[in-house]
C-alpha positions in Angstrom: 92.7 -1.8 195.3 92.5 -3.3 192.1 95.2 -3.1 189.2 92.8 -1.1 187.1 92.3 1.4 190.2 96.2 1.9 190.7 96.8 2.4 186.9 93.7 5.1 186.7 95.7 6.5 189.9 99.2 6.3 188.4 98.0 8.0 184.7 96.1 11.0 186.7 99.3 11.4 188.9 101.6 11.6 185.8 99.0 14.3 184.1 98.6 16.7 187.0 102.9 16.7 186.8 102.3 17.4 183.1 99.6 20.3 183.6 101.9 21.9 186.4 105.3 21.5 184.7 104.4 22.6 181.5 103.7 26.2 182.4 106.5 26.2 184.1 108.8 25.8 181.6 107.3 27.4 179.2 107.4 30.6 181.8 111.2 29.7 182.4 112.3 29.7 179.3 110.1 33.1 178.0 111.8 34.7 181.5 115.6 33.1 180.5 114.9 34.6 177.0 114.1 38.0 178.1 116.9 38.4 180.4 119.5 37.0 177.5 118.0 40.1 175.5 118.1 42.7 178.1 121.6 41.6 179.5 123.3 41.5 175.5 121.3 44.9 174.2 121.9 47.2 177.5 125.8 45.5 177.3 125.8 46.5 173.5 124.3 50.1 174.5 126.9 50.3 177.3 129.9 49.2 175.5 128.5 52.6 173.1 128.3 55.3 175.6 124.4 55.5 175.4 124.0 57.5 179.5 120.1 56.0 180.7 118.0 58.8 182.1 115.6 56.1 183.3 116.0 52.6 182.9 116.2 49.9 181.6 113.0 48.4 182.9 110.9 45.8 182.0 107.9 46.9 179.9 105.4 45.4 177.6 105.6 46.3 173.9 101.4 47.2 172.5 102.5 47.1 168.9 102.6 49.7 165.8 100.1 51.6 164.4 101.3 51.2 161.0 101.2 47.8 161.3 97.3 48.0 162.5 96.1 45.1 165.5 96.5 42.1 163.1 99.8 41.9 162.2 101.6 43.9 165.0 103.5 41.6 167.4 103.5 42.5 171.0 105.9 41.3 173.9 107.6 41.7 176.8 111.0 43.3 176.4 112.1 46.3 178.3 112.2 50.4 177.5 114.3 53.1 178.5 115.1 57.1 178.2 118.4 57.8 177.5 119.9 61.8 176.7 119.3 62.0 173.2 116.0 59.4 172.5 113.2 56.5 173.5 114.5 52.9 173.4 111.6 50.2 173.4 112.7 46.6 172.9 110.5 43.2 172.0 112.9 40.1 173.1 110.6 37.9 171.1 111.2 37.8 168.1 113.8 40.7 168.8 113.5 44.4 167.7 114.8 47.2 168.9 112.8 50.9 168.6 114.6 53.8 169.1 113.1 57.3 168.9 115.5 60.7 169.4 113.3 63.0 171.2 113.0 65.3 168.1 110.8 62.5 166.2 108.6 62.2 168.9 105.4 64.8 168.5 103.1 63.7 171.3 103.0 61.3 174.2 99.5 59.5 175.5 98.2 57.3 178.7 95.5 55.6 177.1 93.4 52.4 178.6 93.0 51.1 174.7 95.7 50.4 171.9 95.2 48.7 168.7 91.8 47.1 169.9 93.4 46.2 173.4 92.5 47.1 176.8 94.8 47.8 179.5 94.1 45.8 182.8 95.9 47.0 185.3 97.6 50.0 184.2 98.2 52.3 180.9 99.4 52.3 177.5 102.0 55.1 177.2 101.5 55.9 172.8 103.8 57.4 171.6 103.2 59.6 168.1 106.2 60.0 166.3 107.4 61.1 162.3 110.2 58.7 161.1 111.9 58.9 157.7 108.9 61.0 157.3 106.0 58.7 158.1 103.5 59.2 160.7 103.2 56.2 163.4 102.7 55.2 166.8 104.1 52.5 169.0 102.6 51.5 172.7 104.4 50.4 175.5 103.2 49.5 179.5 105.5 50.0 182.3 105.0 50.4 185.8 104.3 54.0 186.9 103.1 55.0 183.5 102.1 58.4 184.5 105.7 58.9 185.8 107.7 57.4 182.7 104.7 59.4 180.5 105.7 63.2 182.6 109.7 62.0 182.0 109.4 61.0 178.0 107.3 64.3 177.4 108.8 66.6 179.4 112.6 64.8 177.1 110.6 65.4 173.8 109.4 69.2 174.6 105.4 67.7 174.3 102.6 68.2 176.0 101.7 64.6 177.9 97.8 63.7 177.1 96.1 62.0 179.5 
Protein backbone atom coordinates (compact mmCIF):
# COMPACT_ATOMS: atom_id res chain seq x y z
CA UNK A 1 0.00 0.00 0.00
CA UNK A 2 0.84 3.32 -1.02
CA UNK A 3 0.70 6.57 1.23
CA UNK A 4 -2.15 7.83 -0.84
CA UNK A 5 -4.05 4.44 -0.22
CA UNK A 6 -3.56 4.49 3.73
CA UNK A 7 -4.59 8.21 3.88
CA UNK A 8 -7.91 7.54 1.65
CA UNK A 9 -8.23 4.46 4.34
CA UNK A 10 -7.46 6.60 7.40
CA UNK A 11 -10.11 9.71 6.24
CA UNK A 12 -13.03 7.04 5.42
CA UNK A 13 -12.22 5.35 8.95
CA UNK A 14 -12.49 8.78 10.81
CA UNK A 15 -15.99 9.55 8.80
CA UNK A 16 -17.78 6.31 9.39
CA UNK A 17 -16.81 7.21 13.46
CA UNK A 18 -18.36 10.61 12.67
CA UNK A 19 -21.70 9.22 10.82
CA UNK A 20 -22.12 6.65 13.79
CA UNK A 21 -21.23 8.94 16.74
CA UNK A 22 -23.09 11.79 15.80
CA UNK A 23 -26.57 10.14 16.14
CA UNK A 24 -25.55 8.98 19.09
CA UNK A 25 -25.11 11.93 20.82
CA UNK A 26 -27.40 13.76 19.54
CA UNK A 27 -29.96 10.71 20.81
CA UNK A 28 -28.07 10.99 24.20
CA UNK A 29 -28.46 14.12 24.89
CA UNK A 30 -32.45 14.50 23.56
CA UNK A 31 -32.89 11.14 26.00
CA UNK A 32 -30.65 13.01 29.15
CA UNK A 33 -32.86 16.13 28.40
CA UNK A 34 -36.16 14.40 28.71
CA UNK A 35 -35.41 12.57 31.74
CA UNK A 36 -33.97 16.03 33.47
CA UNK A 37 -37.75 17.31 32.65
CA UNK A 38 -39.67 14.34 33.74
CA UNK A 39 -37.55 13.71 36.96
CA UNK A 40 -37.81 17.93 38.06
CA UNK A 41 -41.72 18.36 36.87
CA UNK A 42 -43.14 14.96 38.41
CA UNK A 43 -40.70 16.06 41.70
CA UNK A 44 -42.29 19.55 41.49
CA UNK A 45 -45.95 17.84 41.18
CA UNK A 46 -44.99 15.52 43.99
CA UNK A 47 -43.52 17.98 46.40
CA UNK A 48 -47.59 19.48 45.66
CA UNK A 49 -49.77 16.65 46.45
CA UNK A 50 -50.84 16.12 42.79
CA UNK A 51 -52.08 11.75 43.41
CA UNK A 52 -51.41 10.14 39.50
CA UNK A 53 -54.31 8.03 38.34
CA UNK A 54 -52.03 6.85 35.51
CA UNK A 55 -48.73 7.84 34.90
CA UNK A 56 -46.36 9.57 34.19
CA UNK A 57 -45.38 7.93 30.93
CA UNK A 58 -43.56 8.87 28.09
CA UNK A 59 -45.75 10.21 25.27
CA UNK A 60 -45.32 12.29 22.18
CA UNK A 61 -46.82 15.77 22.14
CA UNK A 62 -49.00 16.28 18.19
CA UNK A 63 -49.25 19.97 18.82
CA UNK A 64 -52.29 22.60 19.20
CA UNK A 65 -54.94 23.26 17.07
CA UNK A 66 -54.93 26.85 17.66
CA UNK A 67 -51.66 27.09 16.79
CA UNK A 68 -52.56 25.19 13.20
CA UNK A 69 -49.53 22.51 11.68
CA UNK A 70 -47.04 25.35 10.98
CA UNK A 71 -46.21 26.88 13.97
CA UNK A 72 -47.21 24.10 16.59
CA UNK A 73 -44.08 22.49 18.06
CA UNK A 74 -44.26 18.82 18.82
CA UNK A 75 -42.01 16.61 21.11
CA UNK A 76 -41.45 13.97 23.31
CA UNK A 77 -42.24 14.72 26.85
CA UNK A 78 -44.44 12.58 28.97
CA UNK A 79 -48.52 12.73 30.00
CA UNK A 80 -50.40 11.79 32.91
CA UNK A 81 -54.09 11.56 34.68
CA UNK A 82 -54.13 12.71 37.91
CA UNK A 83 -57.67 13.16 40.27
CA UNK A 84 -58.69 16.44 39.30
CA UNK A 85 -57.11 16.91 35.38
CA UNK A 86 -54.87 15.89 32.08
CA UNK A 87 -51.11 16.83 32.33
CA UNK A 88 -49.21 16.74 28.90
CA UNK A 89 -45.66 17.88 28.90
CA UNK A 90 -43.14 18.91 25.80
CA UNK A 91 -39.38 18.70 27.45
CA UNK A 92 -38.23 20.65 24.38
CA UNK A 93 -38.52 23.64 24.55
CA UNK A 94 -40.52 22.95 27.88
CA UNK A 95 -44.35 23.42 28.42
CA UNK A 96 -46.43 22.08 30.58
CA UNK A 97 -50.53 21.50 29.55
CA UNK A 98 -52.77 20.83 32.12
CA UNK A 99 -56.45 20.23 31.60
CA UNK A 100 -59.09 19.67 34.86
CA UNK A 101 -61.47 17.24 33.55
CA UNK A 102 -64.33 19.86 33.51
CA UNK A 103 -62.51 21.68 30.43
CA UNK A 104 -62.20 18.75 28.56
CA UNK A 105 -65.54 18.18 26.17
CA UNK A 106 -64.49 15.24 23.96
CA UNK A 107 -61.67 12.78 23.62
CA UNK A 108 -60.59 11.13 20.02
CA UNK A 109 -58.22 8.21 18.56
CA UNK A 110 -57.50 9.55 15.33
CA UNK A 111 -54.61 8.15 12.70
CA UNK A 112 -54.24 12.16 11.52
CA UNK A 113 -53.48 15.36 13.49
CA UNK A 114 -52.55 18.65 12.19
CA UNK A 115 -51.63 17.17 8.67
CA UNK A 116 -49.68 14.20 10.37
CA UNK A 117 -50.13 10.60 10.24
CA UNK A 118 -49.73 8.27 12.93
CA UNK A 119 -47.41 5.20 12.21
CA UNK A 120 -47.64 2.90 14.53
CA UNK A 121 -50.28 3.78 16.85
CA UNK A 122 -52.97 6.74 17.54
CA UNK A 123 -53.36 10.30 18.33
CA UNK A 124 -55.44 10.62 21.49
CA UNK A 125 -57.12 14.67 20.65
CA UNK A 126 -58.32 16.07 23.07
CA UNK A 127 -61.13 19.01 22.66
CA UNK A 128 -61.15 21.23 25.39
CA UNK A 129 -62.74 25.18 26.31
CA UNK A 130 -59.95 27.14 28.19
CA UNK A 131 -60.39 30.71 29.42
CA UNK A 132 -63.21 30.24 27.11
CA UNK A 133 -61.55 29.38 23.78
CA UNK A 134 -62.12 26.35 21.87
CA UNK A 135 -58.79 24.07 21.10
CA UNK A 136 -57.31 20.86 20.86
CA UNK A 137 -54.00 19.32 21.74
CA UNK A 138 -52.77 15.65 20.55
CA UNK A 139 -50.72 13.42 22.32
CA UNK A 140 -49.35 9.41 21.45
CA UNK A 141 -48.80 7.07 24.13
CA UNK A 142 -48.60 3.44 24.22
CA UNK A 143 -52.01 1.72 24.57
CA UNK A 144 -53.89 4.69 23.30
CA UNK A 145 -57.18 3.03 23.39
CA UNK A 146 -56.54 2.34 27.07
CA UNK A 147 -55.26 5.87 28.24
CA UNK A 148 -58.35 7.23 25.57
CA UNK A 149 -61.24 4.74 27.77
CA UNK A 150 -59.31 6.24 31.21
CA UNK A 151 -59.19 10.18 30.24
CA UNK A 152 -62.95 9.98 28.96
CA UNK A 153 -64.38 7.95 31.20
CA UNK A 154 -62.23 11.03 34.09
CA UNK A 155 -63.83 13.85 31.98
CA UNK A 156 -67.58 12.32 31.93
CA UNK A 157 -67.18 12.16 27.62
CA UNK A 158 -67.98 9.88 25.26
CA UNK A 159 -64.44 8.50 23.72
CA UNK A 160 -64.69 8.72 19.68
CA UNK A 161 -62.98 6.30 17.87
Amino acid sequence: MDLSSISVLIITAILIAAVISIPWFVSRRVFHTWNRHKAETVHRWESEGVQFVRGPVGGQFAGLESLGPDRSMKGIGFVALTENDLRVTRSVPSEVWILTYKQIKGVALQSKFLGRQAKKSQFIVVRFVKDGEKDKLAFMVNEAEEWGKDLAQAAQVKLKS
